[in-house]
C-alpha positions in Angstrom: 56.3 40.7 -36.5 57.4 42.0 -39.6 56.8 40.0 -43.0 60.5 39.8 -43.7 61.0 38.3 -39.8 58.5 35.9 -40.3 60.0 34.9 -44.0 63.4 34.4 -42.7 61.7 32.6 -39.4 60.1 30.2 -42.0 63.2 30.2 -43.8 65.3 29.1 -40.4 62.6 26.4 -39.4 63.1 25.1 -43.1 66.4 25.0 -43.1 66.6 23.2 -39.9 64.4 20.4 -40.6 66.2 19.5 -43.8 69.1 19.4 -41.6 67.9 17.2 -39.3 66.4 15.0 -42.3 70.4 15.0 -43.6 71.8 14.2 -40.6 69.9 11.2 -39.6 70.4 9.8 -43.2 73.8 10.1 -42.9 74.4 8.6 -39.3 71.9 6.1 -40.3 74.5 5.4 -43.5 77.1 5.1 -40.8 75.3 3.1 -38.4 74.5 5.3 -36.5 71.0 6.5 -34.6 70.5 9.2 -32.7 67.0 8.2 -31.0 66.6 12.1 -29.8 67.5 14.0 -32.6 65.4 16.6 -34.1 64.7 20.1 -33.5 65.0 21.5 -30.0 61.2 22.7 -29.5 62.9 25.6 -26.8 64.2 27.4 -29.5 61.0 27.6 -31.4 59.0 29.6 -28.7 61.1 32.6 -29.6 58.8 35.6 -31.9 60.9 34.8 -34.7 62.4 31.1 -33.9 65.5 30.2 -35.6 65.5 26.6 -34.2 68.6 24.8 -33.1 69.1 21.1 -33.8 69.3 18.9 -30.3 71.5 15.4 -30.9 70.5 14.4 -27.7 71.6 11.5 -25.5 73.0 8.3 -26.4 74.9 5.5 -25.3 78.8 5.0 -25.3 78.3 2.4 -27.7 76.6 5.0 -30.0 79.2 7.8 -29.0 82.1 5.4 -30.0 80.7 4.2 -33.3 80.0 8.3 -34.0 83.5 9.0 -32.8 85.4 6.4 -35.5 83.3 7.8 -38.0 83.9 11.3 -38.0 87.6 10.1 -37.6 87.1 8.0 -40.6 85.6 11.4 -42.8 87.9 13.8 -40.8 
């Protein structure tokens, strides 16, 4: 892998974990927890991962209360 591959891969992984961090403070703000969120570990077997975010399951309960929030900031 090339350094610049693996400095952007770093980058990504970076990027996406401080997103996840933001994310669940901001739900949590709301009310809101997402017990699966994090960072889908599939997307970080790739060579040069650029990892996705996974929000995972939750309850209607949860879905609702997310729901009237992003109505509420929307």
């Amino acid at each position: 892998m090339k350094a610049d591959g693996k400095h952007h891969a770093e980058a990504c992984t970076e990027h996406a974990e401080e997103t996840v961090t933001e994310l669940r403070d901001a739900l949590g703000q709301a009310g809101i927890t997402l017990p699966s969120l994090g960072i889908d570990p599939a997307s970080l077997a790739r060579e040069a991962p650029c990892p996705r975010i996974e929000l995972g399951g939750c309850s209607a309960d949860t879905a609702a209360r997310l729901a009237a929030a992003l109505r509420r900031t929307g």
